[in-house]
KERO-704767 format. One record per residue (C-alpha): x, y, z; residue in one letter. Coordinates in steps of 0.2 Angstrom, whole numbers, plus 2048, in hexadecimal, padded with zeros to 3 digits. Layout:
KERO-704767
XYZa/...
This chain:
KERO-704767
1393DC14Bx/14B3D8152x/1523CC15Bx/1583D116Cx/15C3C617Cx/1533D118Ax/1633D8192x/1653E0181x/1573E9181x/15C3EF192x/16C3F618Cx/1623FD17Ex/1663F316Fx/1713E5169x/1813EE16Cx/1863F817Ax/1923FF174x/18A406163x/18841B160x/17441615Fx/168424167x/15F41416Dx/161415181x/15F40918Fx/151404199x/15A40F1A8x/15D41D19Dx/14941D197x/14541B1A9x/15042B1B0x/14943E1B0x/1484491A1x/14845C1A0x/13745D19Bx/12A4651A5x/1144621A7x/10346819Cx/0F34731A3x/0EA467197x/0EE4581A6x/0E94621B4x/0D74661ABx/0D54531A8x/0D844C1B8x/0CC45C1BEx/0C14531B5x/0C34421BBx/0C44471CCx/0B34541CAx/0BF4611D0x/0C54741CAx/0D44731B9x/0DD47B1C5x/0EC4711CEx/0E94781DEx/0D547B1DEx/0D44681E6x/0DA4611F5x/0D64501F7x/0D2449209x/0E043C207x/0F2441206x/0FA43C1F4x/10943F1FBx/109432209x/11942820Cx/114418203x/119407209x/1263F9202x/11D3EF1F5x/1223DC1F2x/1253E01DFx/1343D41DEx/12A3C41E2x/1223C71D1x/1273BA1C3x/1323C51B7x/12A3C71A5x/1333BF197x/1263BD188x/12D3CB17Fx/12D3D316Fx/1363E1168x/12C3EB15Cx/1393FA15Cx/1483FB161x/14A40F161x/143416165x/13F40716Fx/12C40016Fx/12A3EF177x/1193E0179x/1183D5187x/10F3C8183x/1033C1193x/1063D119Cx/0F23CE1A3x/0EA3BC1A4x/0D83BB19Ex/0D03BC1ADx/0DB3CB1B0x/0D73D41A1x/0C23D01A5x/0C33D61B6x/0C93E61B2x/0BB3E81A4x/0B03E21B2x/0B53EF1BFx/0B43FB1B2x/0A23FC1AFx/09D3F91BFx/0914071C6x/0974051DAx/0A54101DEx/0A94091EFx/0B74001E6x/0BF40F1E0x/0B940F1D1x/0B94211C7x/0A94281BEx/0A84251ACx/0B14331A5x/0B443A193x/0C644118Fx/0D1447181x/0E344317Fx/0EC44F18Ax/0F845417Cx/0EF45916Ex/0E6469172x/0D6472177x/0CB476169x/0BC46D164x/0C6465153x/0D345D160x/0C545916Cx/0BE44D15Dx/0D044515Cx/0CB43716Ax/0BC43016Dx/0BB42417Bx/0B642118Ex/0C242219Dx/0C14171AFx/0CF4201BBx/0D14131C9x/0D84141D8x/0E940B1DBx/0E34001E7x/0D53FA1DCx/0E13F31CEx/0F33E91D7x/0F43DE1C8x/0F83EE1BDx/0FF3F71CCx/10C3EB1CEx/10F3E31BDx/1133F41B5x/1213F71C4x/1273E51C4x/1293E71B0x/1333FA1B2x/13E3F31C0x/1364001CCx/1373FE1DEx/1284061E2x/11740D1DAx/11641F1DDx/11D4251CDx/10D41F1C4x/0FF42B1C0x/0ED4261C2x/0E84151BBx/0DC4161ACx/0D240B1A1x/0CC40E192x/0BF40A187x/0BC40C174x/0AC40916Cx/0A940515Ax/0AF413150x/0BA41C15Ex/0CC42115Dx/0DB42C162x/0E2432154x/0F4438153x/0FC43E165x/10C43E16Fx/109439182x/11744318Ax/111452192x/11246318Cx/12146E194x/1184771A3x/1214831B2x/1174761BBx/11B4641B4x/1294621C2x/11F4641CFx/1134571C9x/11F44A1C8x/12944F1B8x/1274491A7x/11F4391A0x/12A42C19Dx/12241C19Ax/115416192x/10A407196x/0FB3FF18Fx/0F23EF193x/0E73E7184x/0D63E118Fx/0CF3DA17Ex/0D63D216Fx/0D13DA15Cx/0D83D314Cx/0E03DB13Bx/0D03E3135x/0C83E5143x/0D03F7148x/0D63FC15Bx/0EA3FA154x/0F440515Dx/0FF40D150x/10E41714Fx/111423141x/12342713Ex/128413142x/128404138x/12E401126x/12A3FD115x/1173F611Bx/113406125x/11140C136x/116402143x/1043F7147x/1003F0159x/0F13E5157x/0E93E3167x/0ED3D116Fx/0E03CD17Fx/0EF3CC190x/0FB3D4186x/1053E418Ax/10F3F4180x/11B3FE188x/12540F181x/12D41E188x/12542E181x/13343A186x/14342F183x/150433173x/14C43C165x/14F44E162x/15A452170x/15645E17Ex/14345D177x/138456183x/12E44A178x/13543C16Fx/12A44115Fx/12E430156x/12242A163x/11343315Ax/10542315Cx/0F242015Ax/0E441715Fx/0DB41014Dx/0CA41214Dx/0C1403153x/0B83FA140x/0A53FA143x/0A43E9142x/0B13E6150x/0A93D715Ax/0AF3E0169x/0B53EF16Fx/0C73F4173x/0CB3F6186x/0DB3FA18Dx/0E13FF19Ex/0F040D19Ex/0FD4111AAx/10A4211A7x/11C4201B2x/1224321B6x/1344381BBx/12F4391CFx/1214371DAx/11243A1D3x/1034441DBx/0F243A1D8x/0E34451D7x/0D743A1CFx/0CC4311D4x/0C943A1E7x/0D44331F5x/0E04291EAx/0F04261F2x/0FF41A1EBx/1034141FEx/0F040F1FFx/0F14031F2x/1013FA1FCx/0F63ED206x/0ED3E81F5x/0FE3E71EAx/1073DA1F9x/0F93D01F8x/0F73CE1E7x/10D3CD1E5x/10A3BF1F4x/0FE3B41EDx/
């Protein structure tokens, strides 16, 4: 991968001034002209136990409640670093979780009392490949949606990592879990244009996932990405225990498409004589303030106690 000092990738590459499509951390952050999917809507009815209608649910607490001032800034900035792709641009950080993070969240996972906010178990498909029972097949996993105030360590690692100010851009917190032999074959995570997607707080526009266990060449789990890499093949991100892997789904490309389609990624099939299975915890940034429906009563400005603390400590 290329060398780059981080205020490089930043401005987007080695040299400011070139004619590359590769944009900067700002630019990938800002709105797009994309709009939302039906396909969401049914799967956070699901998670939630509501109707797929948007408006079917109301939950008791108010997503939209003014949420407070997080200490994100008293965070240590991140610097293990390594650039994987420049553009579009696909970036590791390395001890994004300690171990004890990573277990936890495992832990909270499969616990069966929900006063912590944990979501019921649910089964999903990718929101971007369709309806029918052949794209149903295309993933195979198990799904925890948490409540914010149930994860700060991801709540405020992701927004110390993006430069955000606040929290309320991030849609529900998920982890994930892949058995031996399950997969998510080929699929974009930006969101299918919808009349409705602006209301919901626009277009996807970051992508985050947190390796909770460590697999090695051979033992499946790589996240792959089809259309980058080189002369060896795709593009191959081996799960590292801690370790982080962030991209912007909707970001350059064909212009005034709302996908970036070199994006296309999977999940590899976890080998059957894995030792363990492959957990991850996943975060998605939108353009504005996001709505959370999933799981019942969760707010962003409850999580704000739980967030200072954990910035404080």
């Amino acid at each position: 991968a290329p060398s780059l000092s981080f205020d490089e990738i930043l401005s987007g590459g080695s040299d400011a001034s070139s004619s590359s499509s590769s944009p900067g951390f700002g630019d990938l952050l800002g709105a797009s002209k994309a709009s939302a999917s039906s396909d969401f809507a049914d799967l956070i009815a699901e998670a939630s136990g509501g109707s797929t209608s948007t408006t079917a649910t109301k939950p008791k607490a108010d997503p939209t409640a003014p949420v407070g001032k997080v200490d994100l800034a008293k965070l240590s900035p991140f610097n293990r670093f390594r650039v994987l792709n420049v553009d579009p641009m696909v970036l590791a950080i390395d001890e994004f979780f300690s171990e004890e993070e990573c277990n936890s969240y495992i832990e909270r996972a499969l616990k069966t009392d929900l006063s912590e906010g944990n979501a019921p178990t649910v089964e999903i498909q990718s929101k971007t490949v369709g309806k029918n029972a052949r794209d149903r097949a295309q993933r195979t996993s198990t799904t925890w949606f948490n409540h914010y105030k149930s994860v700060p360590e991801l709540m405020s690692k992701a927004s110390r990592l993006l430069g955000l100010t606040g929290v309320d851009r991030w849609e529900e917190p998920q982890i994930v879990r892949y058995r031996k032999g399950e997969k998510f074959t080929w699929h974009l995570d930006a969101l299918a244009p919808d009349g409705e997607l602006a209301s919901l707080g626009g277009q996807r526009i970051a992508t985050l996932l947190v390796y909770l266990t460590e697999l090695s060449e051979g033992q499946g789990g790589a996240t792959m990405f089809r259309d980058l890499g080189g002369d060896d093949g795709p593009l191959k991100v081996i799960p590292r225990k801690g370790s982080a892997l962030l991209f912007f789904p909707a970001a350059g490309g064909i212009p005034n498409v709302p996908f970036d389609i070199r994006t296309l990624h999977c999940g590899e099939a976890v080998a059957e004589d894995s030792p363990t299975d492959k957990w991850i915890a996943q975060l998605w940034l939108r353009e504005t303030s996001y709505k959370p429906t999933a799981p019942p009563d969760n707010t962003h400005a409850a999580a704000v106690e739980a967030i200072n603390k954990y910035c404080n400590a």
